[in-house]
C-alpha positions, 0 to 999 in steps of 0.5 A: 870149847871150840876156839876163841877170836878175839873181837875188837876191844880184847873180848873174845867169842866163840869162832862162829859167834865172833865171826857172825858178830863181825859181819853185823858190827859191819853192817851196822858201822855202814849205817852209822852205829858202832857196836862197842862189846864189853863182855864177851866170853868168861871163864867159870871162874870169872861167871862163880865170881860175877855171880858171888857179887851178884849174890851178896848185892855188890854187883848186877845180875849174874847168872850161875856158873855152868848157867851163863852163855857167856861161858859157852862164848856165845853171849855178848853184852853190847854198850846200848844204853837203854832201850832208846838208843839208836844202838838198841834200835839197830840191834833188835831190827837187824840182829836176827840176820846175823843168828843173835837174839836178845834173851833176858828180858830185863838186860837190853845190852845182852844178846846171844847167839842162836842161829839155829833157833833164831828165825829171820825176818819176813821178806821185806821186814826187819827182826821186828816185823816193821819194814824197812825205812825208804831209802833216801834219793840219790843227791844229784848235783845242782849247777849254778 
């Protein structure tokens, strides 16, 4: 296991991970969506447990241990709500830039992340192809 850093909140990921993920919590808290982590790297005893909850119906979905990319430090679950949220929005268009990616289809909040398999946006568009929205005119000053 390479090193772990800790992000904010006391989550830890992955040294390249952690630090991909703090460039895009700045890019996104500079356009007004904070990215709150609640689960970041887990041991495989904190995956077997997730995962015999999961199985007796006490818990969400886990996946098995050895299975789950949480254990390599490279998965993060991100408080997004749902698939509405401003949150969510930010993250599947700018995500792809920082080397994430949303992996399980029915788990919004969970992305992981895969520089190497992630492929950038399109010059002019963000992750999902959509171009950027026009950016607003510079407010002048009005005199009286």
């Amino acid at each position: 296991m390479k090193s772990l850093v800790a992000l904010p909140g006391g989550e830890s990921l992955r040294r390249d991970a952690a630090l991909a993920f703090q460039r895009m919590s700045t890019a996104a808290r500079a356009e007004g969506i904070g990215l709150w982590v609640v689960s970041g790297y887990r041991t495989r005893r904190e995956q077997r447990i997730l995962y015999e909850r999961y199985r007796q119906g006490l818990g969400p979905r886990a996946a098995r241990p050895g299975a789950s990319n949480h254990q390599r430090g490279l998965a993060v679950d991100v408080l997004v709500g749902h698939e509405e949220t401003p949150t969510y929005h930010w993250l599947a268009a700018h995500a792809c830039r920082h080397g994430f990616r949303r992996t399980v289809p029915s788990e919004p909040w969970h992305w992981e992340y895969r520089p190497r398999s992630t492929r950038a946006p399109a010059p002019d568009t963000d992750c999902l192809g959509q171009p950027p929205p026009p950016k607003e005119p510079a407010r002048t000053a009005s005199s009286s």
